[in-house]
C-alpha positions in Angstrom: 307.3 80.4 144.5 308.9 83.6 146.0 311.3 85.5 143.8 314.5 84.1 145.2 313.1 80.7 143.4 311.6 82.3 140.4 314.6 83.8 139.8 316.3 80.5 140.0 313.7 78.8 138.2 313.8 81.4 135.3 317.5 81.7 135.1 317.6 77.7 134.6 314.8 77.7 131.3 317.3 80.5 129.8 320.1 78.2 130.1 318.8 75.5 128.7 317.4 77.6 125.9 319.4 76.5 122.4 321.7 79.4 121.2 319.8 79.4 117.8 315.8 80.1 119.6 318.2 83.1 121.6 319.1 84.3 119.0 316.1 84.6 116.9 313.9 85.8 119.6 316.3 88.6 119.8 316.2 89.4 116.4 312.0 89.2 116.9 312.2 92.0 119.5 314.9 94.1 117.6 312.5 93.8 114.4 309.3 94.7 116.9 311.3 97.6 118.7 312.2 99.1 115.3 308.5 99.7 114.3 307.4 100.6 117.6 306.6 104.2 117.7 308.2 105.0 120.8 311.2 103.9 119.6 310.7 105.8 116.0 309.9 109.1 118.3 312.7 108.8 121.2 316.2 110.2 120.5 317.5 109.3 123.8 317.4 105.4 124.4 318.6 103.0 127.4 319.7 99.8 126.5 322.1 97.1 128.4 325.0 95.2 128.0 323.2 91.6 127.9 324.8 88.8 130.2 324.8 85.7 129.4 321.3 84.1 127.7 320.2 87.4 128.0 318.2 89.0 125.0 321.0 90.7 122.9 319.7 93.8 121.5 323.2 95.7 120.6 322.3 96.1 116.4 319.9 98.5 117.3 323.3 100.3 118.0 323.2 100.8 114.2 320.7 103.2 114.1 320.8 106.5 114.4 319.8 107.1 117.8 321.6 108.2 121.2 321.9 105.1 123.3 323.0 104.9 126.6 323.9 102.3 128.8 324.1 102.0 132.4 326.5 101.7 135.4 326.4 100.8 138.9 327.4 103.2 141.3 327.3 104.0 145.1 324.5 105.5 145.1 322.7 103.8 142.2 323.1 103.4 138.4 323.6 105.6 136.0 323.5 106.1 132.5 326.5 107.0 130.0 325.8 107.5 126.3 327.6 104.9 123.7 330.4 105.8 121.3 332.1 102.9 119.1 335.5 104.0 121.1 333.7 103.6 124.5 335.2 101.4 126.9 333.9 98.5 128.5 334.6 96.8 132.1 333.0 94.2 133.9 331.4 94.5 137.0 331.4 92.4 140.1 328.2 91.0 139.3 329.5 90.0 135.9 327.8 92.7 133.7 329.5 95.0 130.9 329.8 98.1 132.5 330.8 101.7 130.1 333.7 104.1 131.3 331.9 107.6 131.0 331.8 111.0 132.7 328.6 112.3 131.0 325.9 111.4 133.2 322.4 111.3 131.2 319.7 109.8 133.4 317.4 112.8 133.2 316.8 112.7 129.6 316.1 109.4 128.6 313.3 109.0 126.1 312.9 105.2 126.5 314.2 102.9 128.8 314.4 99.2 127.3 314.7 97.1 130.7 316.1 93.0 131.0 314.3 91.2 133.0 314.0 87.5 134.0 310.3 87.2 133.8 307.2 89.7 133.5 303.6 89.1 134.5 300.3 90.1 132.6 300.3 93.4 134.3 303.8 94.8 133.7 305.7 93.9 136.9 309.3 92.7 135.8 311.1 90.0 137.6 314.5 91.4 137.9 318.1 89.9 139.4 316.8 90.9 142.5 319.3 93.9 143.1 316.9 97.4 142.6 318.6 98.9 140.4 316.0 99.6 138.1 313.3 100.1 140.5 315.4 102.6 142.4 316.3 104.3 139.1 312.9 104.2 137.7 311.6 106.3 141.3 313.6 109.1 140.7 314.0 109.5 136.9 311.5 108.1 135.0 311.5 108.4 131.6 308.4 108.8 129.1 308.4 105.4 127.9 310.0 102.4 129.9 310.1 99.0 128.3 311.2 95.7 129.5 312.3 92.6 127.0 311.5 89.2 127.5 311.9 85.7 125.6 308.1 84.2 125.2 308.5 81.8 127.5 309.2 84.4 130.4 306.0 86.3 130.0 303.7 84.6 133.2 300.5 85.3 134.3 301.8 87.3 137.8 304.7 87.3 139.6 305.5 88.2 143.7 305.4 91.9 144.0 307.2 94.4 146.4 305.5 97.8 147.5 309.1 99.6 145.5 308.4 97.6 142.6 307.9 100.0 139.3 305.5 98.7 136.7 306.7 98.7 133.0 304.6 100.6 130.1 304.7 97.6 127.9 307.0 94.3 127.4 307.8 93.2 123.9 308.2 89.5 123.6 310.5 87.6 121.3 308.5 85.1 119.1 309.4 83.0 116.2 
């Protein structure tokens, strides 16, 4: 399958995933990111906004850490840190998008990435814009992470010569 179709493919298993197994494989990574010592050690964080069946990992927003969360702009995205008075607006391609003027992107600490899938060696199946990738080529931070549900971790996926390989994936589990 080429990506257009794994994407399709992957996007299908999520919806037909039962709210209660999301939820709880969320919870599994939130429980594994909190004693990972990347996470302990970082002070900046990237997180997203999750769509729809995405993994949901917004408590971490409890602890006391920086987060930030990014945005799509002309030339790329961006990354604008949270505040419980920040304000949200959806973007054309449907995801939760913060208002912000501070741009942070150089000092991010770790980066914890969505993707649809992830293969064996750390290439991430993403929505098939570039954001990340793009990103990921001109500010890379120490540690960059990507989240999947167990059923999206694959032996290899399709891979393009501006694709960025991950540090590590953490995978939900029950």
């Amino acid at each position: 399958m080429d990506k257009k179709e794994l994407r399709a493919f992957f996007m299908q298993k999520r919806r037909s995933m039962s709210d209660e197994l999301r939820i709880k494989e969320s919870q599994s990574i939130i429980q594994q990111i909190r004693v990972d010592s990347r996470y302990k050690e970082s002070r900046v964080i990237a997180l997203f906004y999750p769509m729809i069946f995405e993994v949901n990992l917004l408590s971490l927003l409890e602890d006391s850490k920086t987060f930030v969360f990014p945005r799509v702009e002309k030339d790329g995205i961006h990354f604008y840190p949270f505040s419980k008075k920040m304000v949200w607006h959806k973007s054309p391609f449907g995801v939760m998008e913060p208002e912000g003027n501070e741009i942070m992107d150089d000092i991010i600490d770790l980066m914890i990435t969505p993707a649809l899938a992830i293969s064996k060696d750390l290439y991430r199946l993403g929505y098939g814009k570039g954001y990340y990738d793009q990103f990921l080529t001109k500010h890379r931070p120490k540690h960059v992470i990507g989240v999947i549900f167990s059923h999206e971790w694959v032996e290899t996926l399709p891979k393009s010569s501006h694709d960025q390989i991950l540090d590590d994936v953490i995978k939900g589990s029950l």
